[in-house]
mmCIF file of the N, C-alpha and C atoms, coordinates in Angstrom:
data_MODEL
# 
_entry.id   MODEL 
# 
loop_
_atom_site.group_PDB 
_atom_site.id 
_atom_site.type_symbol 
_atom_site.label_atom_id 
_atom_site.label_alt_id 
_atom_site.label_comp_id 
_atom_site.label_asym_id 
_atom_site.label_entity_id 
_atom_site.label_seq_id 
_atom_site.pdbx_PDB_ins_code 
_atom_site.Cartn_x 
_atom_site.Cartn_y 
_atom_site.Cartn_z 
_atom_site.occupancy 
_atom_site.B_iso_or_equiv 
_atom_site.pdbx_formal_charge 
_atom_site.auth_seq_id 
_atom_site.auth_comp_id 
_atom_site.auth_asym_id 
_atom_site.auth_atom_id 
_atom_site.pdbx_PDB_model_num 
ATOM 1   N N  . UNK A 1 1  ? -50.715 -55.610 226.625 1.00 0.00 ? 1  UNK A N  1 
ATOM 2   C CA . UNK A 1 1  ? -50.043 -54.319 226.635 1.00 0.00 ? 1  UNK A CA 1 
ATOM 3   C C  . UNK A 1 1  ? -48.544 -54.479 226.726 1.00 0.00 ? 1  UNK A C  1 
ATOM 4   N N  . UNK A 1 2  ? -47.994 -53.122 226.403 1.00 0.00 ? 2  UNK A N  1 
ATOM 5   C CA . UNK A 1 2  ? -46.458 -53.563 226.844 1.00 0.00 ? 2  UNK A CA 1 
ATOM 6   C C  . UNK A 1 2  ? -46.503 -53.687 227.984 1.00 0.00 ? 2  UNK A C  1 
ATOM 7   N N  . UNK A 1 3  ? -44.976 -54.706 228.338 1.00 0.00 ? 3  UNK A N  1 
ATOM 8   C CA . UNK A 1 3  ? -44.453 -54.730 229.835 1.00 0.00 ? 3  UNK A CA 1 
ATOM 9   C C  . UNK A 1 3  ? -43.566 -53.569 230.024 1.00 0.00 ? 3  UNK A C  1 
ATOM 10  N N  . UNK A 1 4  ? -43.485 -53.424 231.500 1.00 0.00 ? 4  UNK A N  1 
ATOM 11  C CA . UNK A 1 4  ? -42.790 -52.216 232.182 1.00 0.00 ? 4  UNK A CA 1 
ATOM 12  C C  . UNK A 1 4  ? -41.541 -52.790 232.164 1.00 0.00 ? 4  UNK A C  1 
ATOM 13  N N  . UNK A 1 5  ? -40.679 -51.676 231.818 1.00 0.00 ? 5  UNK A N  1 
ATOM 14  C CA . UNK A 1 5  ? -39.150 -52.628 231.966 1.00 0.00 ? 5  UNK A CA 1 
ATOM 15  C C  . UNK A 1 5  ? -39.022 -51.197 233.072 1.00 0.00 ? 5  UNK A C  1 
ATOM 16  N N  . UNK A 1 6  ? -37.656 -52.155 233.621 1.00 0.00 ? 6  UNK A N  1 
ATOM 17  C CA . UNK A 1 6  ? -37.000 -51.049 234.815 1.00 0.00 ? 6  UNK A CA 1 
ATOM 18  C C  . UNK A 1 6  ? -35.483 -51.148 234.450 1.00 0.00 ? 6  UNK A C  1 
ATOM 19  N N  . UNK A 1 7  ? -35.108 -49.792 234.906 1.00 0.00 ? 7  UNK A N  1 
ATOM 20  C CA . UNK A 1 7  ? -33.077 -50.153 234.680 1.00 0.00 ? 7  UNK A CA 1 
ATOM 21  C C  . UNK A 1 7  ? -33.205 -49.482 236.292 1.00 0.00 ? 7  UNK A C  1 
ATOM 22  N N  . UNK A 1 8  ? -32.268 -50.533 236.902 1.00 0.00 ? 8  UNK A N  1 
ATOM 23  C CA . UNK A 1 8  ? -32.135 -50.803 238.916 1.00 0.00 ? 8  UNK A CA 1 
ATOM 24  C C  . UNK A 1 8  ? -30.821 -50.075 239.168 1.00 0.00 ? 8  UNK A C  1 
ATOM 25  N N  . UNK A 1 9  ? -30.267 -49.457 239.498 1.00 0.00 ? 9  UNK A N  1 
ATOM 26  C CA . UNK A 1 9  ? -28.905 -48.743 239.946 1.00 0.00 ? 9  UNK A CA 1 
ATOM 27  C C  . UNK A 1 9  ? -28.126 -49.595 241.238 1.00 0.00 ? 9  UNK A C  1 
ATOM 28  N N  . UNK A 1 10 ? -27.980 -50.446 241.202 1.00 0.00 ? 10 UNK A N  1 
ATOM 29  C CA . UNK A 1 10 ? -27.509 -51.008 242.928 1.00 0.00 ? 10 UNK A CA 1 
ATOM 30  C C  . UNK A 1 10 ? -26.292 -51.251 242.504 1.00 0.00 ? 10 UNK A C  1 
ATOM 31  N N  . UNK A 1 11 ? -25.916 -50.394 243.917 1.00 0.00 ? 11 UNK A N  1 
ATOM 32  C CA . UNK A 1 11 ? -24.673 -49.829 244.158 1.00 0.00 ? 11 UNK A CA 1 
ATOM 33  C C  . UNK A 1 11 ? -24.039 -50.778 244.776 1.00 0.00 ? 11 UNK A C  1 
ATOM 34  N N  . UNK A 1 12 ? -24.499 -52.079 245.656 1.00 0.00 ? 12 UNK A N  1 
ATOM 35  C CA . UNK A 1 12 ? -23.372 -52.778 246.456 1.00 0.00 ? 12 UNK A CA 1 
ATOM 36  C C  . UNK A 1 12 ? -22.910 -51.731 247.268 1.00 0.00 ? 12 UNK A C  1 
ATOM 37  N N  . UNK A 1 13 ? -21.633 -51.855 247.601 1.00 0.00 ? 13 UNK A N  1 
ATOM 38  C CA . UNK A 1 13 ? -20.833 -51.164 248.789 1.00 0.00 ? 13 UNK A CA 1 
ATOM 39  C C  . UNK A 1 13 ? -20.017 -50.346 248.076 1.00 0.00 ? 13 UNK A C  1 
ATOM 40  N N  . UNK A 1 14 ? -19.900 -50.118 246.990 1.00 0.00 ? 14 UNK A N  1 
ATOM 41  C CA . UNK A 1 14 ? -18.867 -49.341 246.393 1.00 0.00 ? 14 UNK A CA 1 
ATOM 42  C C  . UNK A 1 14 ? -18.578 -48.001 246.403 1.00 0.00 ? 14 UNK A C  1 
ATOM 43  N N  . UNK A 1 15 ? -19.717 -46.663 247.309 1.00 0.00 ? 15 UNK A N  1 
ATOM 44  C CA . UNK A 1 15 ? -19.618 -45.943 247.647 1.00 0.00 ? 15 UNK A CA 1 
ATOM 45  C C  . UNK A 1 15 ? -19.336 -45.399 248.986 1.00 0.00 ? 15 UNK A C  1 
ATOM 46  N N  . UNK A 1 16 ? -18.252 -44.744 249.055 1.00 0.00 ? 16 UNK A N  1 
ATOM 47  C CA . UNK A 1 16 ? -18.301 -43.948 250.702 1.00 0.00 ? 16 UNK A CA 1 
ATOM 48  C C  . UNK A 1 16 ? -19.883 -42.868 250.570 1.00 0.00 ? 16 UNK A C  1 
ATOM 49  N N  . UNK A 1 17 ? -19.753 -42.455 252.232 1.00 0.00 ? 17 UNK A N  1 
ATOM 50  C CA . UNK A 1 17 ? -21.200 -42.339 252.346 1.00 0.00 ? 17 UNK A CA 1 
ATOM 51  C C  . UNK A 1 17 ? -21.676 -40.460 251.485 1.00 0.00 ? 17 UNK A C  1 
ATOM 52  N N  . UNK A 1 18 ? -19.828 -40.060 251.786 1.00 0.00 ? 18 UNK A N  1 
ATOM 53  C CA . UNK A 1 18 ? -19.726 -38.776 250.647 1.00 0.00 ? 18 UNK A CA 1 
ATOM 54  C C  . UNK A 1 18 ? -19.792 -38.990 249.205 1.00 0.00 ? 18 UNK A C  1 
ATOM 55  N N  . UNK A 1 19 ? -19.161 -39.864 248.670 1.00 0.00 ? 19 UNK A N  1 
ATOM 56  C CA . UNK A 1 19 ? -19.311 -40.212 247.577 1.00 0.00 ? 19 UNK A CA 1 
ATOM 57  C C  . UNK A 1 19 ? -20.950 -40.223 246.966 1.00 0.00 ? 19 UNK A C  1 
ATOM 58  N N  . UNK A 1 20 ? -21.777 -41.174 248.158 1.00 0.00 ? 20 UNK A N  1 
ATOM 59  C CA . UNK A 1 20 ? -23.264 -41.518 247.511 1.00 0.00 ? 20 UNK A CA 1 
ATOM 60  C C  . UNK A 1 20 ? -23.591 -40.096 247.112 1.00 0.00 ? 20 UNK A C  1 
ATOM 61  N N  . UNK A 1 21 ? -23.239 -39.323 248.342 1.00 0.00 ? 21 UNK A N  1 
ATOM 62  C CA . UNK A 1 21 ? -24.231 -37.960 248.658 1.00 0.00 ? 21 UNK A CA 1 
ATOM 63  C C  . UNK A 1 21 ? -24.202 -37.428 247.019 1.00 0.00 ? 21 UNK A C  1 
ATOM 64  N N  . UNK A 1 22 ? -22.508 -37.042 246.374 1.00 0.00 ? 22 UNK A N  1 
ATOM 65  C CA . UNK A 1 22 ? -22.255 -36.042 245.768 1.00 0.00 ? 22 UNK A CA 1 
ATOM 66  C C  . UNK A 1 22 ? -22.900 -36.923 244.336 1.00 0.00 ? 22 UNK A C  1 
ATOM 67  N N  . UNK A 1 23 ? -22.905 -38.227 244.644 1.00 0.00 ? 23 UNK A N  1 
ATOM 68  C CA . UNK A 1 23 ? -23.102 -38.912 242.697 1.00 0.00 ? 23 UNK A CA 1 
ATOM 69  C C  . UNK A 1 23 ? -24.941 -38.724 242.949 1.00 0.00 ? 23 UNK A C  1 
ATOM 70  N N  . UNK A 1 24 ? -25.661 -38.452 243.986 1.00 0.00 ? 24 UNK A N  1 
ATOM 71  C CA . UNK A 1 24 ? -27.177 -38.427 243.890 1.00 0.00 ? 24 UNK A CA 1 
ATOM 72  C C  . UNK A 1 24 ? -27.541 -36.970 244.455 1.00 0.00 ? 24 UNK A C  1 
ATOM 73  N N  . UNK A 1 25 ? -26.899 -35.744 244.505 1.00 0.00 ? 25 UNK A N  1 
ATOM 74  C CA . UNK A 1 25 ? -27.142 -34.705 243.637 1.00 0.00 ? 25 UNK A CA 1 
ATOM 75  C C  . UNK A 1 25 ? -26.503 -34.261 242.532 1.00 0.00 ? 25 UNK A C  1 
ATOM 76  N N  . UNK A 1 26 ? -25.585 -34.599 242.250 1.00 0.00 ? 26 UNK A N  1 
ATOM 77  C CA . UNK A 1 26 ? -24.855 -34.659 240.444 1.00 0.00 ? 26 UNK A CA 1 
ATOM 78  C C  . UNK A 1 26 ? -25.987 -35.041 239.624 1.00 0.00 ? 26 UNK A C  1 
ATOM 79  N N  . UNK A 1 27 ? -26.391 -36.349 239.669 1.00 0.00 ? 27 UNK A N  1 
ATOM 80  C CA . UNK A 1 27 ? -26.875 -37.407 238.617 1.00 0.00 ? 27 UNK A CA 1 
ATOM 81  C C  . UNK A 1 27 ? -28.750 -37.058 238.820 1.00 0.00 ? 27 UNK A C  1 
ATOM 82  N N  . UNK A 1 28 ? -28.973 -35.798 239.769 1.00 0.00 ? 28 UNK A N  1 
ATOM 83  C CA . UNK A 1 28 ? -30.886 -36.173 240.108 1.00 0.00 ? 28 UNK A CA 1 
ATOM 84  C C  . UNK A 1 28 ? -31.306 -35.337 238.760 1.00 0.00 ? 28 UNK A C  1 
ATOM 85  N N  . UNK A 1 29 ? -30.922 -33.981 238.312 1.00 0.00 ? 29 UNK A N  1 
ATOM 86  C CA . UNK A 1 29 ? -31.472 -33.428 237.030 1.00 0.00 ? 29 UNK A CA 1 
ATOM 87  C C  . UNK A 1 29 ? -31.421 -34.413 236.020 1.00 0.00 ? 29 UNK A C  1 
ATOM 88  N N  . UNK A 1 30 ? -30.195 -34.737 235.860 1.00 0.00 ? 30 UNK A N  1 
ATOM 89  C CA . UNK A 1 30 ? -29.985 -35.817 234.166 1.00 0.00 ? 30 UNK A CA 1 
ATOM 90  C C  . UNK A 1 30 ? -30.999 -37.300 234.360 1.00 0.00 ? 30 UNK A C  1 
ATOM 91  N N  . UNK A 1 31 ? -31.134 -38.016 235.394 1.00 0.00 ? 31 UNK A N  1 
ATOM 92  C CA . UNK A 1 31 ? -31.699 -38.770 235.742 1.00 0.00 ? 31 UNK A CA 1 
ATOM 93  C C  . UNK A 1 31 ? -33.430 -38.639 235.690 1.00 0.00 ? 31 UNK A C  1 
ATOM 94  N N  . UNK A 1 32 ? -33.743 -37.548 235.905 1.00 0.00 ? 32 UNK A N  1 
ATOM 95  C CA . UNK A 1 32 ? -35.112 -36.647 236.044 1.00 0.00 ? 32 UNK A CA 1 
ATOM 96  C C  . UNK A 1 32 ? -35.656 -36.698 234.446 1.00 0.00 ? 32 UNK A C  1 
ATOM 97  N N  . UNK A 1 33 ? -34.192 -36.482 233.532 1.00 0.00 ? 33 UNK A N  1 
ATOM 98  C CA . UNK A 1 33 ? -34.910 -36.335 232.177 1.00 0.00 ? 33 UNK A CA 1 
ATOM 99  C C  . UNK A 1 33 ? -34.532 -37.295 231.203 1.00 0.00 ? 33 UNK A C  1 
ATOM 100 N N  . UNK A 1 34 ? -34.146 -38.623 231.734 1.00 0.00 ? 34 UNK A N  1 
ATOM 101 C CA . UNK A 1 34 ? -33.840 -39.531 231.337 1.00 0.00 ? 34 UNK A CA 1 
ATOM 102 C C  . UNK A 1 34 ? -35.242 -40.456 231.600 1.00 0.00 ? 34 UNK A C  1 
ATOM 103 N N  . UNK A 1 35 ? -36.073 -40.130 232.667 1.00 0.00 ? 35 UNK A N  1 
ATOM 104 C CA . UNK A 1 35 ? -37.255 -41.183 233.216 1.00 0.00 ? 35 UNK A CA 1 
ATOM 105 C C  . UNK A 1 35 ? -38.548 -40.586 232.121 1.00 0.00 ? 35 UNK A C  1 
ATOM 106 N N  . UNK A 1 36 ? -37.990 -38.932 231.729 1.00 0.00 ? 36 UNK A N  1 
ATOM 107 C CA . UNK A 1 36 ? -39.512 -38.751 230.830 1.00 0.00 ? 36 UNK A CA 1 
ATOM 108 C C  . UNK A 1 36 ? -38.976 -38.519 230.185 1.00 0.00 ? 36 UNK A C  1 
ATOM 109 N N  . UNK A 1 37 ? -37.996 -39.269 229.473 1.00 0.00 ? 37 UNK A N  1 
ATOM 110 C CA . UNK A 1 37 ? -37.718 -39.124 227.782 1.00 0.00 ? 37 UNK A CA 1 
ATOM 111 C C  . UNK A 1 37 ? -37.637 -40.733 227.525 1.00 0.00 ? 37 UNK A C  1 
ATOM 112 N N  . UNK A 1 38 ? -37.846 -41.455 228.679 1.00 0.00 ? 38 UNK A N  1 
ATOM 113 C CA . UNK A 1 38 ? -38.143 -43.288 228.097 1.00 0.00 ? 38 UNK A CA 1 
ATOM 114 C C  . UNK A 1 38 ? -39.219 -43.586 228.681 1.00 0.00 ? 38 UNK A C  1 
ATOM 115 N N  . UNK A 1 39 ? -39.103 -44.708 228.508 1.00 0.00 ? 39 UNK A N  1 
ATOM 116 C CA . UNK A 1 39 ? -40.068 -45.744 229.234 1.00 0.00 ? 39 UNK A CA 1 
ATOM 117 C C  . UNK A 1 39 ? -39.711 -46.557 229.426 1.00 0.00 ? 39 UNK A C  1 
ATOM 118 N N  . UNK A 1 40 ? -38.898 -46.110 230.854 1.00 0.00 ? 40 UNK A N  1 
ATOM 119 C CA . UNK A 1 40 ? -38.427 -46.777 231.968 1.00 0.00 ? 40 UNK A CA 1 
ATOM 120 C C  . UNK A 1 40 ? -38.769 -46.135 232.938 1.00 0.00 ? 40 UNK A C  1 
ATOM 121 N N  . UNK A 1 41 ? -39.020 -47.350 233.909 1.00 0.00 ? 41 UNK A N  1 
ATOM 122 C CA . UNK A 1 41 ? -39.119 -47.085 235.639 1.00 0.00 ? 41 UNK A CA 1 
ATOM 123 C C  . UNK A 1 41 ? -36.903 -47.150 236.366 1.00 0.00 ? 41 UNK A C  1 
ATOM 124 N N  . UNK A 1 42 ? -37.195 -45.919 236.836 1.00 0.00 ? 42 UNK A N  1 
ATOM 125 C CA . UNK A 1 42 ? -35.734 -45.734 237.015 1.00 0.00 ? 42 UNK A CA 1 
ATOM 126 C C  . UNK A 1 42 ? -35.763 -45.764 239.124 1.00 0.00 ? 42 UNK A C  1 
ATOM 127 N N  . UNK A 1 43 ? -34.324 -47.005 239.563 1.00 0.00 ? 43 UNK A N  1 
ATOM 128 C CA . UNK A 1 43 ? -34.953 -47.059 241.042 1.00 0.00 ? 43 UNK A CA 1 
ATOM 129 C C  . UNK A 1 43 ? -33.049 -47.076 240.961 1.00 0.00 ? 43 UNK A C  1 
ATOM 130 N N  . UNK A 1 44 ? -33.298 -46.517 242.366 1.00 0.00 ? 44 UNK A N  1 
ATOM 131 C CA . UNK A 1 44 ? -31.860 -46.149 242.874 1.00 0.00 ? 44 UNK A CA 1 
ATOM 132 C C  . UNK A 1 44 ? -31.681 -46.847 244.203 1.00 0.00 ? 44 UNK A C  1 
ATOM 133 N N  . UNK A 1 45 ? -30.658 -47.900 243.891 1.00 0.00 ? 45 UNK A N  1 
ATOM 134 C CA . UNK A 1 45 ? -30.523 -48.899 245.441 1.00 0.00 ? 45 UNK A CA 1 
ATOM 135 C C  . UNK A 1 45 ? -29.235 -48.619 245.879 1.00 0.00 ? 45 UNK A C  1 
ATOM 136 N N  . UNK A 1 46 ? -29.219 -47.203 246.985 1.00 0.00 ? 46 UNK A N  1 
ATOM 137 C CA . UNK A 1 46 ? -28.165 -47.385 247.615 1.00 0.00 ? 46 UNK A CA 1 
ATOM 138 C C  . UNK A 1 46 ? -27.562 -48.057 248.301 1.00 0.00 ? 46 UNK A C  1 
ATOM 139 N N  . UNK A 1 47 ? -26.165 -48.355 249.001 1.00 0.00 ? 47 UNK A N  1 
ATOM 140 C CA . UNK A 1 47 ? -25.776 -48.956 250.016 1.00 0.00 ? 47 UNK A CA 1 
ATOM 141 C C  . UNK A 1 47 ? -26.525 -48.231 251.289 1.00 0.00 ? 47 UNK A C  1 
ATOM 142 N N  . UNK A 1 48 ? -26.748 -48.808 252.606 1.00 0.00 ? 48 UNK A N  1 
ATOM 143 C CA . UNK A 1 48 ? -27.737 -48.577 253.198 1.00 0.00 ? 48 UNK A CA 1 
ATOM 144 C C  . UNK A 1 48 ? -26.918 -47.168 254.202 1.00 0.00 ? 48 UNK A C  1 
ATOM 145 N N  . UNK A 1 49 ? -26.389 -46.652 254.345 1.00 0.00 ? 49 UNK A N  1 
ATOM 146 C CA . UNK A 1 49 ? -25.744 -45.528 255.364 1.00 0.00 ? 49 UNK A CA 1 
ATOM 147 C C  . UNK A 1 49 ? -26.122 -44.715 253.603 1.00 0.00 ? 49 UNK A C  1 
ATOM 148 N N  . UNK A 1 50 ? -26.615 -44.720 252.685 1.00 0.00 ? 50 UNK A N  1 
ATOM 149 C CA . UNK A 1 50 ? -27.209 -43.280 251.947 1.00 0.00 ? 50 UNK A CA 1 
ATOM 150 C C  . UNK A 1 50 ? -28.833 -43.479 251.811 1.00 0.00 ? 50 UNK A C  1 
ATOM 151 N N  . UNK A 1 51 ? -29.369 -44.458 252.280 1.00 0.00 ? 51 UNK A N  1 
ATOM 152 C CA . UNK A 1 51 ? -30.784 -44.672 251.979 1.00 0.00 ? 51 UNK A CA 1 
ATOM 153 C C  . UNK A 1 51 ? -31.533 -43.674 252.219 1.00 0.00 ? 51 UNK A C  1 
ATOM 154 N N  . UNK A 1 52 ? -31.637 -42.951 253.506 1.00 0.00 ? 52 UNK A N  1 
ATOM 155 C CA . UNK A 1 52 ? -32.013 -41.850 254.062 1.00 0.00 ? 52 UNK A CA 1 
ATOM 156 C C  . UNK A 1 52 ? -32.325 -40.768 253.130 1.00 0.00 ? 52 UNK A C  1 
ATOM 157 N N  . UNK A 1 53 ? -30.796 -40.359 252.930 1.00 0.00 ? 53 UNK A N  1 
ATOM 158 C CA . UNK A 1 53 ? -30.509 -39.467 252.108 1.00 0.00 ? 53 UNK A CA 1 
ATOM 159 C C  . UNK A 1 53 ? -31.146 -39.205 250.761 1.00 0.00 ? 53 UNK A C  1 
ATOM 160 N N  . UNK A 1 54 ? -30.847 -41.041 250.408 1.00 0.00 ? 54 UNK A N  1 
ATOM 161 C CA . UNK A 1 54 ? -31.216 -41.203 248.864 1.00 0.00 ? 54 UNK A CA 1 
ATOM 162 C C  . UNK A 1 54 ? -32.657 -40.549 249.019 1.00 0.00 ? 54 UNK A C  1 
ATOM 163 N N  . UNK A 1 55 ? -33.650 -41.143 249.921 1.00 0.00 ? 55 UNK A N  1 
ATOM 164 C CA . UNK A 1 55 ? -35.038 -40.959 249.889 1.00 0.00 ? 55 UNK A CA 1 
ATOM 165 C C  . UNK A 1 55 ? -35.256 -39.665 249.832 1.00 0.00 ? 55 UNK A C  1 
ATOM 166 N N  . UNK A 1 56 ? -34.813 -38.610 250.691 1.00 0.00 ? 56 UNK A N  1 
ATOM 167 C CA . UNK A 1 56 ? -34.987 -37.525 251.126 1.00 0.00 ? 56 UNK A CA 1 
ATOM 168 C C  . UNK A 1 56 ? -34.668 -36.243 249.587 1.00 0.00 ? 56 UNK A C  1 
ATOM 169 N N  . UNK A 1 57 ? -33.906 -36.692 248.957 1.00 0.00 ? 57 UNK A N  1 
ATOM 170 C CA . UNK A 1 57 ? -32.553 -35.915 247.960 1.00 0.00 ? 57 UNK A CA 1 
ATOM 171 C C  . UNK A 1 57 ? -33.858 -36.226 246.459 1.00 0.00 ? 57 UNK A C  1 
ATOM 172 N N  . UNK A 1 58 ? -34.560 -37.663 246.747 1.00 0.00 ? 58 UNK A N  1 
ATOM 173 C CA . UNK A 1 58 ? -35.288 -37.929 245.503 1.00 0.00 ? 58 UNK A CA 1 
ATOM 174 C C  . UNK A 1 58 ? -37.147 -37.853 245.326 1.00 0.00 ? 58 UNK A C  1 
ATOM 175 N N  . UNK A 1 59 ? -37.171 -37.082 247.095 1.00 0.00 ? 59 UNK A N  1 
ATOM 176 C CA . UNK A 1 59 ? -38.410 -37.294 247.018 1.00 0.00 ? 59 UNK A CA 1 
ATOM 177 C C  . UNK A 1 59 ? -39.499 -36.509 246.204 1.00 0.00 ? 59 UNK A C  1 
ATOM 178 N N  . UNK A 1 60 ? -38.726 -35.490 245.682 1.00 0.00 ? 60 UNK A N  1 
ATOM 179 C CA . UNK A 1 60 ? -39.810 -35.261 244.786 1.00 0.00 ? 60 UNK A CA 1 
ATOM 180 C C  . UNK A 1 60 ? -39.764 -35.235 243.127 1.00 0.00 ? 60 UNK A C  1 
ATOM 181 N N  . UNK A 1 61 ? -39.250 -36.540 243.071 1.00 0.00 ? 61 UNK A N  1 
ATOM 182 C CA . UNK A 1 61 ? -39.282 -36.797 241.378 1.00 0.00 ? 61 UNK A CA 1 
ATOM 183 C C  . UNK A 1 61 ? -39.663 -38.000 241.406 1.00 0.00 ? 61 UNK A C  1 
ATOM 184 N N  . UNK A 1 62 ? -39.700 -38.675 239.448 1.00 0.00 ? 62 UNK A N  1 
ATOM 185 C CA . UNK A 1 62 ? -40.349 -40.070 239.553 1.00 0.00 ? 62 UNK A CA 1 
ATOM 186 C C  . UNK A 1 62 ? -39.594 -40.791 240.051 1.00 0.00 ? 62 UNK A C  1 
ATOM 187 N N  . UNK A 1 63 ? -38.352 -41.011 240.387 1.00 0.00 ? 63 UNK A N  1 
ATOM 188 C CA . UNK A 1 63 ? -37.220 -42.163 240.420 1.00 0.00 ? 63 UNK A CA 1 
ATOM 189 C C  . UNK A 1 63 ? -37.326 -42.656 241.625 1.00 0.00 ? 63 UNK A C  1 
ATOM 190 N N  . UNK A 1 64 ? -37.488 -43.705 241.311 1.00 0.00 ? 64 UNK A N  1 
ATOM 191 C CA . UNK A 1 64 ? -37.841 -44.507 242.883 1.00 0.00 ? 64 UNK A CA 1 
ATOM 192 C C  . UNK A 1 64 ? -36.480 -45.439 243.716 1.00 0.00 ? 64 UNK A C  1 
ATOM 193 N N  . UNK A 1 65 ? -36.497 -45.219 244.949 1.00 0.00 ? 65 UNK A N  1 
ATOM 194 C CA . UNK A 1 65 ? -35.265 -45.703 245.697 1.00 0.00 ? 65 UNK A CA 1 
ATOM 195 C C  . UNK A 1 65 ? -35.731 -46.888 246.091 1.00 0.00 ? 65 UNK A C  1 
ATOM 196 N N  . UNK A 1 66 ? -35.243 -47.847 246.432 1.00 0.00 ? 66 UNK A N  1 
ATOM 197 C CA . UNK A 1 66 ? -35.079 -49.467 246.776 1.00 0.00 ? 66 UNK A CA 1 
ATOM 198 C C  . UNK A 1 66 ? -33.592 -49.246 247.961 1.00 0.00 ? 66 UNK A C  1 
ATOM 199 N N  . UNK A 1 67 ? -34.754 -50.957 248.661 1.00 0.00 ? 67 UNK A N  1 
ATOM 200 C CA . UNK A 1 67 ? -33.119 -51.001 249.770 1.00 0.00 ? 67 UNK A CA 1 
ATOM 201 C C  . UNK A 1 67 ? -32.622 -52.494 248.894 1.00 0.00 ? 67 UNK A C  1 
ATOM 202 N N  . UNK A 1 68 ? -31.579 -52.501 249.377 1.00 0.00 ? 68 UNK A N  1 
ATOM 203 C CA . UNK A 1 68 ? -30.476 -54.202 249.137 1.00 0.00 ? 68 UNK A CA 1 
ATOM 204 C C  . UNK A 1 68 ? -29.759 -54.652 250.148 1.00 0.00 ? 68 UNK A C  1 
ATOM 205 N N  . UNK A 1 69 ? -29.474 -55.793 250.026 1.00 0.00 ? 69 UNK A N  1 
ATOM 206 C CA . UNK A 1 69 ? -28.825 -56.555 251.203 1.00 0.00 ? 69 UNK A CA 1 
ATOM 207 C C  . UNK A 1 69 ? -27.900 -55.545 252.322 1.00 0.00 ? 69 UNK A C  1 
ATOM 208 N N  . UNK A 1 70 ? -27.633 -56.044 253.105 1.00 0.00 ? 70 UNK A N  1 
ATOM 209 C CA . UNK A 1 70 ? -26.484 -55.539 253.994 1.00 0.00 ? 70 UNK A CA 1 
ATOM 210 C C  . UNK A 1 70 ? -25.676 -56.448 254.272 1.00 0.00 ? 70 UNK A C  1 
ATOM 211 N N  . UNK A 1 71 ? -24.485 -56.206 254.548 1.00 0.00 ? 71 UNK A N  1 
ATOM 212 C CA . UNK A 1 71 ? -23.139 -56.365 254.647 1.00 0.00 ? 71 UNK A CA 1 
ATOM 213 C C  . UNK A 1 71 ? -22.510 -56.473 255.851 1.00 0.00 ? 71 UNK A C  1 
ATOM 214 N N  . UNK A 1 72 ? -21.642 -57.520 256.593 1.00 0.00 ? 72 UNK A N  1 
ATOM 215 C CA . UNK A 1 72 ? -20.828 -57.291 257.219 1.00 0.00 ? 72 UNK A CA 1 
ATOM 216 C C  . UNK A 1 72 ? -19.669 -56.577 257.276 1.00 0.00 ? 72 UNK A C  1 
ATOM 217 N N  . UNK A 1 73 ? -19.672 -56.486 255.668 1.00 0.00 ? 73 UNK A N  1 
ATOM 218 C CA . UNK A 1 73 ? -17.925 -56.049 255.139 1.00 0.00 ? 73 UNK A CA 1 
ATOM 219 C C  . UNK A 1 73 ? -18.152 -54.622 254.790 1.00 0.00 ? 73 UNK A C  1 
ATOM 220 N N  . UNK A 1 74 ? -16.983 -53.884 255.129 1.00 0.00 ? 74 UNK A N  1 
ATOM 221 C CA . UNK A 1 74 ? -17.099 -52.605 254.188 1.00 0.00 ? 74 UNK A CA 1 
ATOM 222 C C  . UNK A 1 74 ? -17.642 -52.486 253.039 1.00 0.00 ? 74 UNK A C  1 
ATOM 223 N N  . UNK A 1 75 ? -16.669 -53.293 252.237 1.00 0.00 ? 75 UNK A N  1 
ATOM 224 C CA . UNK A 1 75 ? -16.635 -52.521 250.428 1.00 0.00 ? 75 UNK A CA 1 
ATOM 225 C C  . UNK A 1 75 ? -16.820 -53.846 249.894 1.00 0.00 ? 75 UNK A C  1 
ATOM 226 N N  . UNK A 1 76 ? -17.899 -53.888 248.837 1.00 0.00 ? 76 UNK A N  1 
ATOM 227 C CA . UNK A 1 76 ? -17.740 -54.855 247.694 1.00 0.00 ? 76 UNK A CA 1 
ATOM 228 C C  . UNK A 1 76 ? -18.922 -55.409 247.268 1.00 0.00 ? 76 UNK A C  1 
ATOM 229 N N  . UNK A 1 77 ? -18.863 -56.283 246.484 1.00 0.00 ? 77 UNK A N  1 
ATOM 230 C CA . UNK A 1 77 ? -20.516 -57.404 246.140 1.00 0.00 ? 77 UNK A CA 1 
ATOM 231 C C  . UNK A 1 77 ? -20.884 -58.335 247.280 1.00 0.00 ? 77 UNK A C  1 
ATOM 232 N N  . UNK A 1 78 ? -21.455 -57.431 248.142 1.00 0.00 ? 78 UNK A N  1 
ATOM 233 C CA . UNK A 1 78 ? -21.902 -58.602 249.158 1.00 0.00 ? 78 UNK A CA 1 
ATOM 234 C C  . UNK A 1 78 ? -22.875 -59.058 248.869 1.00 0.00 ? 78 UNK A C  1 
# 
């Protein structure tokens, strides 16, 4: 059969925790009709001070949230 491909969103540190909020209710409609117009599995890895949020903001669509590393540092590719 085909394989499942996924496109992963990880954010690293590059968002303040307002920033996450406002780009993951901006981006949840267009994102919503981007997952059933492909075939793709679509996962959203916030920095971890929006995980909460992320979960809560996406729980009722397909797009699935993921955690990623944590950081000592503020901002960047940790």
């Amino acid at each position: 059969g085909m394989a499942t491909s996924y496109i992963i969103c990880n954010w690293k540190m590059y968002f303040s925790h307002h920033q996450a909020l406002e780009w993951l209710k901006k981006y949840k409609e267009e994102l919503s009709i981007l997952k059933h117009t492909t075939n793709h599995n679509l996962v959203i890895c916030p920095s971890y001070d929006a995980l909460t949020c992320a979960v809560d903001i996406y729980q009722k669509t397909d797009i699935a949230i993921g955690a990623q590393d944590c950081s000592a540092y503020t901002q960047g590719a940790y």
